[in-house]
C-alpha positions in Angstrom: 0.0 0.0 0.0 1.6 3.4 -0.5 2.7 5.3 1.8 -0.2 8.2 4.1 1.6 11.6 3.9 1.6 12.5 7.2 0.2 16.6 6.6 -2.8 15.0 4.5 -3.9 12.7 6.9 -4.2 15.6 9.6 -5.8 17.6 7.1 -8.7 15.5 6.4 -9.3 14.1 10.2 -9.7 17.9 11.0 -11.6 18.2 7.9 -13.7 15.4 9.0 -14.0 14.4 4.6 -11.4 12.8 2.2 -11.5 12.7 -1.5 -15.4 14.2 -1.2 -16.4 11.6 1.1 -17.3 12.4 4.8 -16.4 10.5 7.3 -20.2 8.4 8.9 -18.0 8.7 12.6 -15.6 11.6 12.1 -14.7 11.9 16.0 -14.4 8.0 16.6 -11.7 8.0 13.6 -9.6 11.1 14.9 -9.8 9.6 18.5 -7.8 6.4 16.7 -5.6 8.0 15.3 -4.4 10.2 17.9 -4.0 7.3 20.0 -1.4 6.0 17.4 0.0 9.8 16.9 -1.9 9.8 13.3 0.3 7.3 12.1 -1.1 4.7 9.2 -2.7 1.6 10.5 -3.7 -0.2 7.1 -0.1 -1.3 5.8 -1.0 -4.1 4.6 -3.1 -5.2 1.4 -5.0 -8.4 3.3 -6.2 -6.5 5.6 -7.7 -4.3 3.5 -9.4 -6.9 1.2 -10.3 -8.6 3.8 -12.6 -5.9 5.8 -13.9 -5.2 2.3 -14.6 -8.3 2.0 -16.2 -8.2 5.7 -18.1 -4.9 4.3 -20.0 -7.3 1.5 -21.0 -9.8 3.7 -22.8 -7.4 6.0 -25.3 -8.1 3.8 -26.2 -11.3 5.3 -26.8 -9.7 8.4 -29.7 -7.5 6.8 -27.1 -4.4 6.4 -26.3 -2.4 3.4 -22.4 -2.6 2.5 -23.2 1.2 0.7 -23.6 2.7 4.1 -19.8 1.6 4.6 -17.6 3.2 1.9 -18.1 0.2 -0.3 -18.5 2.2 -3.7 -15.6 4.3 -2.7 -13.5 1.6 -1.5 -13.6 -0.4 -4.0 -12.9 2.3 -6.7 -10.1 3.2 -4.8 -8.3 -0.9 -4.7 -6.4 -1.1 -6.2 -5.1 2.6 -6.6 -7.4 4.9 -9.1 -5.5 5.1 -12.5 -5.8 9.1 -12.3 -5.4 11.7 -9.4 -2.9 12.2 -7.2 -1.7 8.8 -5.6 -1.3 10.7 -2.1 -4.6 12.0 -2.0 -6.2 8.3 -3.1 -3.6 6.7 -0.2 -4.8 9.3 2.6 -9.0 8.1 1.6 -7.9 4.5 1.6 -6.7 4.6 5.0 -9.1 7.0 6.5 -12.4 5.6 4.6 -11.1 2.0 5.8 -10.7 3.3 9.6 -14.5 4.7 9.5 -15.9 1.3 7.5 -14.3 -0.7 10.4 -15.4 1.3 13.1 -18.9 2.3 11.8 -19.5 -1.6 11.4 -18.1 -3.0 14.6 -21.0 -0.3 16.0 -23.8 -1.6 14.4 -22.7 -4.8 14.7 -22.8 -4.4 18.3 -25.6 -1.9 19.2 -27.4 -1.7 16.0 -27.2 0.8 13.1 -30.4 3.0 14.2 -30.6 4.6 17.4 -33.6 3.2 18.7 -34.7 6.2 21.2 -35.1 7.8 17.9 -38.2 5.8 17.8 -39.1 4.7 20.9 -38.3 7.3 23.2 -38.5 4.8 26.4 -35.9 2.3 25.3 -33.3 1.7 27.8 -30.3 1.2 25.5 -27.1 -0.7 26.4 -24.2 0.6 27.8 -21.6 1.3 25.5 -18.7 0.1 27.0 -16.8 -1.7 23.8 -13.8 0.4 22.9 -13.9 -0.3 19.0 -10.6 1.5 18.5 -8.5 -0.8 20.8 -10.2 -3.7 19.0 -9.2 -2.2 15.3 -5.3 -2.4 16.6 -5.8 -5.8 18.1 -7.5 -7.2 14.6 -4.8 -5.3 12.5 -2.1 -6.9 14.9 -3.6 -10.4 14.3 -4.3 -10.0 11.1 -8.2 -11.2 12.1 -10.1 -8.5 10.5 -13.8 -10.5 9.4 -13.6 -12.5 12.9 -12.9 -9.7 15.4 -15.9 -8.0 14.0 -18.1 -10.7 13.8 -17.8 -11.6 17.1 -19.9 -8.5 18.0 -23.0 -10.1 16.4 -25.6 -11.9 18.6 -24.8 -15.5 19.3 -28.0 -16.1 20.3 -29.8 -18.8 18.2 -32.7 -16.9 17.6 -30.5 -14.5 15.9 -28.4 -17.3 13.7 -32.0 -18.9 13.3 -33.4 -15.5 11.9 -30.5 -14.7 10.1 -30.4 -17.7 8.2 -34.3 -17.2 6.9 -33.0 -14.1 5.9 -30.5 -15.6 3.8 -32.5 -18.1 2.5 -35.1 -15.7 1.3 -32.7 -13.6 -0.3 -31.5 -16.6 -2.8 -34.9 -16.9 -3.3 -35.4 -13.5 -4.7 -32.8 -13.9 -7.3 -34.3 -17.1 -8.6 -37.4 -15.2 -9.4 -39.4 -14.9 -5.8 -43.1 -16.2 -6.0 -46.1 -15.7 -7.5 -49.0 -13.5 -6.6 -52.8 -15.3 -7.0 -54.9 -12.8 -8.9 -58.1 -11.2 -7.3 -61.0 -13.3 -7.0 -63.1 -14.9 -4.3 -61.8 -17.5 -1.9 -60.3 -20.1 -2.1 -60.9 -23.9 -0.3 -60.9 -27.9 -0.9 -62.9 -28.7 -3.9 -62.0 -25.9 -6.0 -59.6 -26.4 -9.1 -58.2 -24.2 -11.8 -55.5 -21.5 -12.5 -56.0 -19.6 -9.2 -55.6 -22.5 -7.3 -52.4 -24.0 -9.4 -50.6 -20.5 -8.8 -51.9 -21.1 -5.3 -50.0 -24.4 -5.0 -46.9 -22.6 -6.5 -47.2 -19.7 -4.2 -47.1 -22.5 -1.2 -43.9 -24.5 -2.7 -42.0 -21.8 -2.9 -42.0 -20.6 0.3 -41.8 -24.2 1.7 -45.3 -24.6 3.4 -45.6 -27.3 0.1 -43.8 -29.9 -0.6 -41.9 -29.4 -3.9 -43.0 -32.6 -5.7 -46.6 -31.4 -4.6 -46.0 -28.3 -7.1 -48.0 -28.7 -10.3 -51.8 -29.2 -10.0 -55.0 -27.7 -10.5 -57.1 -29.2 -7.4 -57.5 -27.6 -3.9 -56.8 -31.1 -2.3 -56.1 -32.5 1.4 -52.4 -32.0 0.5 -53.2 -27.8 0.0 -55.3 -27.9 2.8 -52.9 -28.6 5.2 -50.5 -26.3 3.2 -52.5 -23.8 3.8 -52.9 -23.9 7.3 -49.2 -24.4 7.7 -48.8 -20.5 6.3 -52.2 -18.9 8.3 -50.4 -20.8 11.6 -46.7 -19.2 10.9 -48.3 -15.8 9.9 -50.7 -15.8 12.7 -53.7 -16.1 10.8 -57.0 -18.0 11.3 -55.8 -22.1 10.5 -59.2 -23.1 8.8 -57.3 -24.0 5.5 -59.7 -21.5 3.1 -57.7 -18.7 1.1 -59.9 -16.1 2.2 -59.2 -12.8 1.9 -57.2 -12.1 4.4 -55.1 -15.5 3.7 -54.6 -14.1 -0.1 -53.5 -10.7 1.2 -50.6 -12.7 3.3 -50.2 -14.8 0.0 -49.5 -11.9 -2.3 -47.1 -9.5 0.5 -44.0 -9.3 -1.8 -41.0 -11.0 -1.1 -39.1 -7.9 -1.0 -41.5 -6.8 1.8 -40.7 -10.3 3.4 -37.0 -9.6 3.4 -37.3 -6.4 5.0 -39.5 -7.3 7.6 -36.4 -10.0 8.1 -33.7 -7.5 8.4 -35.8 -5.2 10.6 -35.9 -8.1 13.3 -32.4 -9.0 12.5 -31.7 -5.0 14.0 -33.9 -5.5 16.6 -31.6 -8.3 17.8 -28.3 -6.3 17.6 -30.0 -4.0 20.1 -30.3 -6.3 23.2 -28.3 -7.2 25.7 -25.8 -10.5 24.6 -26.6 -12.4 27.2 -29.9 -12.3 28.4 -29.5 -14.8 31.3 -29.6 -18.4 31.5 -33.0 -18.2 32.6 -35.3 -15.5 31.5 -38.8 -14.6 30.6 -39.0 -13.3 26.6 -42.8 -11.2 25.8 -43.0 -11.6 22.2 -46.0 -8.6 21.9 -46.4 -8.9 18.3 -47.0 -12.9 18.9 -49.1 -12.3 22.1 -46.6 -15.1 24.2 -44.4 -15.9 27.0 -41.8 -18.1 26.9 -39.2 -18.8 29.7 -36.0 -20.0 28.6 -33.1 -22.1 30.4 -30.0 -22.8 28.8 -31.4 -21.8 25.7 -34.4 -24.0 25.3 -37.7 -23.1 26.2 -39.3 -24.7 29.1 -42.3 -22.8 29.2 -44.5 -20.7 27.2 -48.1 -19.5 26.9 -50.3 -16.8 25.3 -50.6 -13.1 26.6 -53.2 -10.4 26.4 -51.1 -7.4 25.0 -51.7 -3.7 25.3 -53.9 -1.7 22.9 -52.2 0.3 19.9 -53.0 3.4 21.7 -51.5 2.1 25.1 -49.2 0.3 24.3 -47.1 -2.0 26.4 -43.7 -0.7 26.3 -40.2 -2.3 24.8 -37.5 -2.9 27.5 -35.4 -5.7 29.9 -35.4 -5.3 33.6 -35.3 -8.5 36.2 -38.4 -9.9 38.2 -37.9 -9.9 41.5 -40.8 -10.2 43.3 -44.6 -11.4 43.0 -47.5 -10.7 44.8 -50.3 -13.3 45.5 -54.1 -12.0 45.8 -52.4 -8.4 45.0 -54.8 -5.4 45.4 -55.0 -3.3 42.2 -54.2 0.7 42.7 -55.9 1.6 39.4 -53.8 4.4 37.6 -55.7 7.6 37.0 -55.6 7.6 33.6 -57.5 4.4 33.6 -60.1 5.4 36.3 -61.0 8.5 34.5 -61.5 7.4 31.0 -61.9 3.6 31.7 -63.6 2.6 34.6 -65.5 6.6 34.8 -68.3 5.6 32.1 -68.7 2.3 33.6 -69.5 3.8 37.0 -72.3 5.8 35.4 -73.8 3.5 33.5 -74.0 1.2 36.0 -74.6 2.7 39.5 -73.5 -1.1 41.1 -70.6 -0.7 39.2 -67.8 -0.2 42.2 -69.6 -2.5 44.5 -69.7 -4.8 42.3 -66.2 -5.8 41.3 -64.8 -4.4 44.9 -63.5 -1.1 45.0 -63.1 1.4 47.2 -62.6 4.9 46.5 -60.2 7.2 48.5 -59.8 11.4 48.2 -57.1 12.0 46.5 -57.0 15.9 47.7 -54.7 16.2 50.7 -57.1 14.4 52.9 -53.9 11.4 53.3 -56.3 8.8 51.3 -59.5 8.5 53.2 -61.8 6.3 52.2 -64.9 7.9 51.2 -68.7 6.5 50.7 -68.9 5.9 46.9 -72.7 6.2 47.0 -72.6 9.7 47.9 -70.9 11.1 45.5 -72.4 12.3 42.4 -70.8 10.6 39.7 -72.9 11.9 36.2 -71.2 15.1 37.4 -67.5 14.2 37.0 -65.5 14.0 34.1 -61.9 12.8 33.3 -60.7 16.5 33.9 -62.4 16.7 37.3 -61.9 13.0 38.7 -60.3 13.7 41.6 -60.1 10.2 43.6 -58.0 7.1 43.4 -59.6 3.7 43.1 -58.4 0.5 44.4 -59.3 -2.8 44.1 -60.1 -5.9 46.5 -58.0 -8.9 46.1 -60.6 -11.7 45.0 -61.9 -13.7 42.0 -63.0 -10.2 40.3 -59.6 -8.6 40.9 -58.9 -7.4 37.2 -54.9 -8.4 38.2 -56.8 -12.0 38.8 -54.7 -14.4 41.8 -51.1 -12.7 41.1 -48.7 -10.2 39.4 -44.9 -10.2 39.2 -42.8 -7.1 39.5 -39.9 -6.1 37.9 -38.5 -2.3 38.4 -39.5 0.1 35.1 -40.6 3.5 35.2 -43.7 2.8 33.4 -45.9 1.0 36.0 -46.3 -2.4 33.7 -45.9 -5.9 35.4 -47.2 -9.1 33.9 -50.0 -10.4 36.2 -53.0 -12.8 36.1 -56.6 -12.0 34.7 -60.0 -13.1 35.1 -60.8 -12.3 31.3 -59.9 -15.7 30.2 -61.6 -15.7 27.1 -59.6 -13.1 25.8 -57.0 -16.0 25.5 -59.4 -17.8 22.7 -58.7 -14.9 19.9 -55.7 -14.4 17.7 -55.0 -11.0 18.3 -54.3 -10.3 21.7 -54.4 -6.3 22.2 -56.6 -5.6 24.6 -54.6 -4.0 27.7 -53.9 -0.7 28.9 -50.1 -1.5 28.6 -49.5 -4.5 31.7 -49.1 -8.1 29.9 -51.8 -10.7 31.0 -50.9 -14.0 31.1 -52.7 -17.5 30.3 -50.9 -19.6 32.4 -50.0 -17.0 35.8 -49.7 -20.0 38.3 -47.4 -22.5 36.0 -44.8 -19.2 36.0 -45.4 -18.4 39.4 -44.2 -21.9 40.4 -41.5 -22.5 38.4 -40.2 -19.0 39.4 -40.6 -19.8 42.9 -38.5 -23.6 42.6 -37.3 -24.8 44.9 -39.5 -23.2 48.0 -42.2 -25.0 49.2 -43.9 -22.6 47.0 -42.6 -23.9 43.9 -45.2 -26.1 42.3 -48.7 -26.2 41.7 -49.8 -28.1 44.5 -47.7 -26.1 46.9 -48.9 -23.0 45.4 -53.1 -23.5 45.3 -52.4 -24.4 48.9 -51.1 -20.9 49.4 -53.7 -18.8 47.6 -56.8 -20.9 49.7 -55.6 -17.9 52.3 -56.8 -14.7 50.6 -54.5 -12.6 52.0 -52.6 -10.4 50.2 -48.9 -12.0 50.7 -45.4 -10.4 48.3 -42.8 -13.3 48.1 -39.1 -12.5 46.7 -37.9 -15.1 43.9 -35.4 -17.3 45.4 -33.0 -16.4 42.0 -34.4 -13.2 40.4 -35.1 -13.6 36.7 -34.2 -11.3 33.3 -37.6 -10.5 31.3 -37.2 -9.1 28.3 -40.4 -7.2 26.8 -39.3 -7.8 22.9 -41.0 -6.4 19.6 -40.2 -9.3 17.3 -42.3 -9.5 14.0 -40.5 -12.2 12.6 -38.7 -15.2 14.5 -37.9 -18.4 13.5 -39.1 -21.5 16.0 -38.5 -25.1 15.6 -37.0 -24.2 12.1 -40.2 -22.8 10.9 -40.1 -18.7 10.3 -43.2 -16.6 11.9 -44.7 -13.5 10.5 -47.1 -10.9 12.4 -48.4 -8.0 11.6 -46.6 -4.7 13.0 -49.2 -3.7 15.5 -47.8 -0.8 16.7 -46.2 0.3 13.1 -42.6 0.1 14.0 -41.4 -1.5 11.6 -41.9 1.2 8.8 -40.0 3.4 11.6 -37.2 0.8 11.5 -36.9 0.0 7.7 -36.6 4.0 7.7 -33.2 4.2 9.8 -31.9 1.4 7.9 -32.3 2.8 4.4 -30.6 5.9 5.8 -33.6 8.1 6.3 -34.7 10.1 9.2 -37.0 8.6 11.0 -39.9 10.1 12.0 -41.6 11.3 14.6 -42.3 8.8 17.2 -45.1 6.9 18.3 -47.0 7.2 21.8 -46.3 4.3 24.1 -47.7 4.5 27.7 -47.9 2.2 30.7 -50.5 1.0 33.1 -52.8 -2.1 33.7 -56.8 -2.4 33.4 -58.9 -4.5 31.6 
């Protein structure tokens, strides 16, 4: 490689641009080099092909190689024919200095910055020094591994990651075929539709290839297409309805972006999320505790509403409360429970509340039936409501906490048939749970409280009673539209339109401005 004049290379780190290009991380590069008193750090040709040849395969990983000097890079390896060779030796080594660094931080954290979006996330620390690991890959010569070792290891990642992969190969051998309009499709039916149908299901695997060609809407289809409504969280009754043919038709460039968007929204957690922990898939609307990696539990959740919606974040669960009181949050007493109450004078009685002043009177309970309820409104509510522990406690038999500054716990319900739907958004933000006991006891092993027999015994006293976890547990509160489970990949939609947000930053736009998310529990 020729040799960095030493006065140009100082020029353009105080310039922060070389050779028209502008540095993506201009104080991250001059920090490295005046660490190594601005002397050249690519000397040698391998090293150079190789993190270009890092830069392509960032691809894989649901990244653009543009967004890393690529173009510029690669017009400038070998050295350009014309211009002066000084000028194209100071760009090399500057533009390959950025690449490395720029890509070592998105590998780690993520390209986007997600509080850009969502304003509550608590992001990781950033405690990886990228420069010190740039002179220990150069010294090594380990250019491709010392970066790829920032990636998540965890298998959901590899697993998503590989779909990704797979349905990028699949694009350029053609992608798949979209069903024209028409009216539904099911068993019995024949003809064109339902051969580009059969097509449509081969290609992306929910049909056996050999099962391709064909005209009929036969047993064989049936099943295929329940196979694609279960994985894209649609209705299994086997019919190509509309809503099944809208699914059918998304194009596969859509499919590979939604891929790459989850792919991000990996990079942004923490690498090790604990050997046991509790993962709240809200766009799936399920649990699932892990240990060692495999999942040893999981069950369906009731999910807050788009317009209060359960907020995206890790914290540990440290306690849980058995036959817990519920202190309703204003928010939810004045617009939620408020019209109840009038229309239904019984209303508090009922479902066991009590109501206590709110106005410097240190909480007093006060005599619900004197107070003249068709004459307050959200702006004038001026009490705080709480709830009796018992069968029509809307936090059910228990709720686990787990510090966040939003009020939101996961907790038990008596809506059960909530459970019965597809789409789970019904809360005002806290995350209901299907099976509260089953995670109760497994959380509380190995107390005597840790099983279900042990456990039933203890809520037959109806007293409210808190009991610390013997090992508190990670939960993670995750926003995954895609995943990948027992080697079959999941779709859902992007209930609270993230996504778009997300596909924004990673194009290199601006994203925009973000959406509401707010906290609190109520049915």
């Amino acid at each position: 490689i020729a040799a960095v004049p030493a006065d140009q290379l100082t020029a353009a780190l105080e310039a922060g641009t070389v050779a028209g290009t502008p540095l993506i991380d201009a104080k991250a590069v001059r920090d490295f080099y005046r660490s190594r008193q601005e002397g050249p750090a690519w000397t040698t040709p391998a090293a150079a092909m190789e993190l270009l040849a890092t830069i392509r395969a960032s691809r894989d990983e649901g990244l653009n190689p543009q967004h890393y000097h690529l173009a510029k890079l690669e017009e400038l390896s070998p050295p350009a024919a014309s211009g002066p060779a000084d000028e194209a030796a100071v760009a090399r080594e500057l533009l390959l200095t950025d690449a490395f660094l720029t890509l070592a931080s998105h590998y780690r954290y993520g390209r986007i910055n997600l509080q850009a979006i969502l304003p509550e996330w608590q992001p990781q620390a950033r405690d990886e020094k990228f420069g010190v690991l740039l002179e220990k890959a150069l010294a090594s010569g380990e250019i491709r591994a010392s970066l790829e070792q920032l990636l998540p290891s965890a298998p959901g990642y590899v697993a998503l990651r590989e779909a990704y992969r797979h349905h990028l190969a699949m694009a350029e051998q053609g992608g798949w075929p979209t069903i024209p309009a028409g009216s539904k499709l099911q068993q019995g039916d024949h003809g064109p539709r339902v051969a580009l149908l059969r097509q449509r299901l081969a290609r992306s695997g929910d049909l056996a290839s050999e099962a391709a060609n064909g005209d009929r809407f036969d047993p064989t289809l049936l099943a295929a297409v329940q196979r694609f409504q279960s994985r894209h969280g649609l209705r299994s009754n086997g019919v190509a309805e509309a809503a099944t043919l809208k699914a059918l038709n998304l194009p596969l460039g859509r499919r590979i972006q939604h891929l790459a968007t989850n792919l991000e929204r990996w990079r942004w957690l923490p690498r090790d999320l604990g050997r046991r922990h509790i993962a709240v898939n809200i766009p799936a609307f399920t649990l699932t505790v892990v240990e060692n990696e495999q999942p040893v539990l999981t069950m369906k959740v009731v999910a807050g509403r788009p317009d209060r919606q359960t907020p995206i974040f890790s914290s540990i669960v440290t306690h849980l409360v058995l036959n817990p009181t519920w202190e309703v949050p204003r928010e939810i007493a004045s617009k939620d429970l408020l019209p109840k109450i009038k229309k239904n004078p019984n209303y508090l009685k009922q479902f066991g509340f009590r109501v206590l002043s709110t106005n410097g009177n240190g909480g007093q309970e006060l005599d619900a039936g004197r107070l003249d309820w068709q004459k307050i409104t959200p702006a004038t509510f001026r009490y705080h409501l709480s709830q009796n522990p018992g069968k029509d406690n809307f936090l059910g038999r228990v709720k686990f906490i787990f510090p966040n500054p939003y009020s939101v716990y996961l907790h038990d319900t008596p809506s059960k048939k909530l459970f019965l739907k597809e789409s789970r958004s019904f809360s005002s933000g806290c995350v209901r749970l299907e099976k509260p006991l089953d995670l109760a006891a497994l959380l509380l092993r190995p107390t005597p409280l840790g099983s279900r027999e042990g456990l039933d015994n203890a809520l037959t006293n109806k007293a409210t009673r808190t009991l610390r976890l013997p090992v508190p547990t990670p939960v993670h509160l995750l926003y995954l539209t895609t995943w990948v489970e027992d080697g079959t990949v999941h779709f859902r939609p992007d209930l609270y339109g993230h996504d778009r947000l997300i596909e924004e930053g990673l194009a290199g736009r601006a994203v925009r401005k973000p959406l509401p998310c707010l906290g609190g529990c109520g049915e």
